[in-house]
N, C-alpha and C positions, 0 to 999 in steps of 0.2 A: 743531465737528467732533469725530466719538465715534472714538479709537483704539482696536478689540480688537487686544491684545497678541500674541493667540497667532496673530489671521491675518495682524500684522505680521511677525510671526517667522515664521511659515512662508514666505508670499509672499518674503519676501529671501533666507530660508536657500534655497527653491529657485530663486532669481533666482544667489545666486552658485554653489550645486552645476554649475548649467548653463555658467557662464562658466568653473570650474573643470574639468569636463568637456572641453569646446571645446578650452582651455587645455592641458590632457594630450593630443588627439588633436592638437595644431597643434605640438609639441615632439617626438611620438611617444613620449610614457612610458604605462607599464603603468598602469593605471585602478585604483588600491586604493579600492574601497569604502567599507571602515574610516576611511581617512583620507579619503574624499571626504564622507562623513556629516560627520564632526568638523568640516574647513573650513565646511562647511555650516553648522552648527550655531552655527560660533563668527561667520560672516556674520551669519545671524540675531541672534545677541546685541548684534554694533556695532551694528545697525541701530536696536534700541531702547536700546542707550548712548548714542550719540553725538549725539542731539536732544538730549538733558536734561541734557548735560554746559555746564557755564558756562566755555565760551572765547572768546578772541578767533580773529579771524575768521583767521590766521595759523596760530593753536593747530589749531584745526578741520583746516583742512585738511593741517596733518602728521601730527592723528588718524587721519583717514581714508587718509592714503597708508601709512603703519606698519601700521593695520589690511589694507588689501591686500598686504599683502607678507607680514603672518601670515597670513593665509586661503591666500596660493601657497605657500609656506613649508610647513603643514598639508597641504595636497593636493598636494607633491609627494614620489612617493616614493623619489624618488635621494638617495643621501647624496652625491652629486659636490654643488660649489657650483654648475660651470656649469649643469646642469638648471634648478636653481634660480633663477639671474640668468635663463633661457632665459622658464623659468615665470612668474617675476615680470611680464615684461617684456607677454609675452603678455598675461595675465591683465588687465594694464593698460590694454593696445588695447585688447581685447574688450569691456572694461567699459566705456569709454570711449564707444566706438562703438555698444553697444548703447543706453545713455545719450543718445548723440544723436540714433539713431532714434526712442527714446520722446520725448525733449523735440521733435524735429519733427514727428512726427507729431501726437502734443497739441498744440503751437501751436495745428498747423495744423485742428484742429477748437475753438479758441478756450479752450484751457485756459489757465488763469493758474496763476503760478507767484511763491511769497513767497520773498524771500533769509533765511536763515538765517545762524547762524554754521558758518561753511563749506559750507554746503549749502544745495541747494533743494527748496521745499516746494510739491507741488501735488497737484490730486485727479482722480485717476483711478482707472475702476475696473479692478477687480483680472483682471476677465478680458479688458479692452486690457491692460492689462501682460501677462498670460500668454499671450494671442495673438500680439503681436507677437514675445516672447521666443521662442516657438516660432518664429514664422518665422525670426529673425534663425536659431537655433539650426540649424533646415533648410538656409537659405541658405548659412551657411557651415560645413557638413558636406558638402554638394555643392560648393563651391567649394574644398575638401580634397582629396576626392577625386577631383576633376579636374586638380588642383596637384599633388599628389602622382604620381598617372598618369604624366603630362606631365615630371616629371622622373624618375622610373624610365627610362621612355623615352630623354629624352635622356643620360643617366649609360648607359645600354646599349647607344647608339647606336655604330656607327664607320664611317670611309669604305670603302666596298666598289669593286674592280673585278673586273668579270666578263668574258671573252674567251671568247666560242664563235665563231658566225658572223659576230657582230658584238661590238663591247666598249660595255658599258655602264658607266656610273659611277651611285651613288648610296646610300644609307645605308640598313646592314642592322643587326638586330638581332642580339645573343648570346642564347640563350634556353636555360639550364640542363634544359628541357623537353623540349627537341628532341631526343631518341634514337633517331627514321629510323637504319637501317642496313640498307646493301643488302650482303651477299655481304662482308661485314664491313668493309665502306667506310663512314663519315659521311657522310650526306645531308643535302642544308639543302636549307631550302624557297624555290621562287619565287612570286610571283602570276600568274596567267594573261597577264597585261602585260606583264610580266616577261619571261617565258617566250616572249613573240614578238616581242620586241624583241631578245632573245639572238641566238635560234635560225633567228628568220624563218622557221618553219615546216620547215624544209630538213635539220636533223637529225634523225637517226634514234636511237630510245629504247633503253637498252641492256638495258632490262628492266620491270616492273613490280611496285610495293610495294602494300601496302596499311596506310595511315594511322590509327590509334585514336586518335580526337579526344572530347572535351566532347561534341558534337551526334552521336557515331557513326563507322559507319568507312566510306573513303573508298580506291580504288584507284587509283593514279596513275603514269602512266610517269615511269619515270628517266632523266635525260638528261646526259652528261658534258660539261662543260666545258673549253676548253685549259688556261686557267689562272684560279683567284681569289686576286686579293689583298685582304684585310681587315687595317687598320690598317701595322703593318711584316712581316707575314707574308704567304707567296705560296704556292699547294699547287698543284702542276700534277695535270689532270685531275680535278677535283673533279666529284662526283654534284649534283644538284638532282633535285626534284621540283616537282610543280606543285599548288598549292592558296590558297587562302585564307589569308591574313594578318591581316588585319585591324585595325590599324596602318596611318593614312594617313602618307602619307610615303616608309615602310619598307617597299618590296617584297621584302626578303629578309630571311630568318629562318634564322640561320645554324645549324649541328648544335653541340650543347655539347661533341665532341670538340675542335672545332676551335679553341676557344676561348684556351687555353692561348699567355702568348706575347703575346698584342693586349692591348694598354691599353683594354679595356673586362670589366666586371663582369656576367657572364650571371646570375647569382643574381639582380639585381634587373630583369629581366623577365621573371620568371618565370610572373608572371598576368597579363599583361598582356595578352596575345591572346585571356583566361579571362574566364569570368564571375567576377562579384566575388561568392562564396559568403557569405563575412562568418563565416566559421569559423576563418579562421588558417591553416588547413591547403594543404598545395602541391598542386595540383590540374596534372600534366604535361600538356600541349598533344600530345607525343606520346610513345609505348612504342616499345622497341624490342623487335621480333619472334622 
């Protein structure tokens, strides 16, 4: 079997850029470039050391674990140590698991595979290895950002009770976005479910706002409540409006005046009712008028 050197070193330096990648979005640190080449670069290089190195099979495998701990170590760029034990640790699953998806899936189309010193040897070609790597890479970037979602969410979440014509219980969000204001009162939003489960149709609206949303704007009656309580706080006669959430679960979206006081963090739902732009930037769900 004919090794070219340089498409061994490419193929691994981009096998661990990728896990190194992954690894930085699965800890949340900033993506440096610079050092994400260099780890790369320096993957590549174990990849054609550590076959032709004369160890025992013990030696081998603390080469290879010291070697990923320099490649996390290189691509991460906190000077805390915790990031780094954070990264490390990461970087280990990742590899690991992507490791087992290539060795099942090869099995499973009849690949053989030779034991080496500390490692194993078999032949696949280079674009099953970069196919699958891509998917692993897809699948869990999508399973990030639905992880991630899912606990903004709940970190935003608190008990809510609302008393109009009827009292509901149920869990609303804090939403740093929400700056509804009617007549200089905070408004928080309900869903139309919400909203007739409250009110059972039977009250009367004390005015009407209109909404500047993501999708455009929206006019919606305001309607007061006796009393809400969210978390240890209680506001008698609170405003609501009625629209779209979109958060299952969470029919209420509370105004970010109110926030102050409740053991929950409105800054991290802040896009969460948002599309995910993929720019960084804080995109408000609403303005105030």
């Amino acid at each position: 079997m004919v090794v070219y050197i340089e498409y061994a070193f490419a193929e691994n330096a981009l096998l661990d850029g990728l896990l190194l990648y992954l690894s930085l979005k699965c800890v949340r640190l900033r993506v440096s470039i610079p050092r994400l080449i260099l780890a790369s670069a320096a993957g590549g290089a174990e990849s054609l050391l550590f076959p032709v190195l004369s160890l025992p099979v013990w030696a081998g495998y603390l080469a290879k674990l010291l070697g990923g701990v320099l490649l996390a170590v290189l691509g991460c760029p906190s000077r805390k140590l915790a990031p780094h034990v954070r990264m490390c640790a990461v970087f280990f699953f990742l590899t690991f698991a992507l490791g087992g998806l290539l060795a099942a899936v090869s099995s499973f189309f009849g690949a053989e595979f030779v034991e080496g010193r500390g490692f194993w040897v078999t032949r696949s070609p280079v674009v099953f290895v970069l196919t699958l790597a891509g998917c692993f890479a897809a699948g869990t970037t999508a399973f990030l950002k639905v992880f991630f979602r899912r606990r903004a969410v709940a970190r935003a979440s608190v008990a809510c009770e609302i008393e109009g014509v009827r009292t509901i219980h149920c869990d609303a969000l804090y939403d740093s976005g929400n700056l509804l204001c009617f007549r200089g009162e905070p408004v928080s939003l309900l869903t139309p479910v919400a909203a007739l489960a409250l009110f059972r149709g039977a009250a009367k609206p004390v005015g009407r706002l209109t909404m500047h949303t993501a999708g455009g704007e929206k006019t919606s009656p305001v309607f007061r409540a006796k009393r809400l309580t969210a978390g240890e706080k209680t506001w008698e006669g609170a405003l609501f409006a009625v629209g779209e959430i979109g958060i299952p679960g969470h029919p209420v979206l509370l105004n970010a005046d109110l926030w102050e006081g409740v053991h929950a963090d409105p800054c991290r739902s802040e896009k969460l009712a948002a599309k995910d732009k993929g720019d960084g930037e804080r995109h408000p769900l609403f303005k105030r008028e």
